[in-house]
N, C-alpha and C positions, 0 to 999 in steps of 0.2 A: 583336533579338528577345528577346522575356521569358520568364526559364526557370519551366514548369510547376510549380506546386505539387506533392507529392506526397500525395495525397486517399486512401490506403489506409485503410482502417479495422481497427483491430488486431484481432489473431485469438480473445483473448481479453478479457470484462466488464470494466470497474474493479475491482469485488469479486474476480475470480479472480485478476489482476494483484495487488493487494495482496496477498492471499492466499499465491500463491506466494512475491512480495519477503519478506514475514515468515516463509516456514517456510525459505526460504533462507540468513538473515542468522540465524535462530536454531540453525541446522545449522553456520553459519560459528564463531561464536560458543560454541556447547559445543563445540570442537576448540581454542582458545582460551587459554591458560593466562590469572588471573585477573588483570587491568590496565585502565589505559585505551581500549584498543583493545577488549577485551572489552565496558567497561563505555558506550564508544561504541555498538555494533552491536545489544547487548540494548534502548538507548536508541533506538533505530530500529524495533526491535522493538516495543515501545512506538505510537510513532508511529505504525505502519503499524495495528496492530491500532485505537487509537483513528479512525483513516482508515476504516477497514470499517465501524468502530460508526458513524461518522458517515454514511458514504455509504448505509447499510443504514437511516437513519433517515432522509434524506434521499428518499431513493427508495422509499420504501414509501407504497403507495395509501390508504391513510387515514391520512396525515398532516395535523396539526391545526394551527391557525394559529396563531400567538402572540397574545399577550392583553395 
């Protein structure tokens, strides 16, 4: 027998999802003394935010085609 997929669909957006991961890792990160673990986590911060701007541009109704 073949084991089921699990088909849940998460309880929150992608955007709120990101959202939270970055104010998370930016609350990890000022508790932090100044290093590479520091300078990792704000780097992620980084990323996540650039992830919203893109999903946010992504998904928006009058988006325009490339040219």
């Amino acid at each position: 027998m073949t084991k089921k997929r699990n088909r849940t669909r998460p309880a929150l957006s992608l955007q709120e999802r990101l959202n939270k991961f970055t104010e998370d890792a930016r609350a990890a990160a000022k508790n932090l003394p100044a290093g590479a673990e520091r300078h990792a986590l704000l780097q992620k911060v980084r990323d996540g935010e650039a992830a919203v701007d893109m999903e946010r541009l992504l998904s928006s109704p009058n988006q325009q085609t490339p040219k």
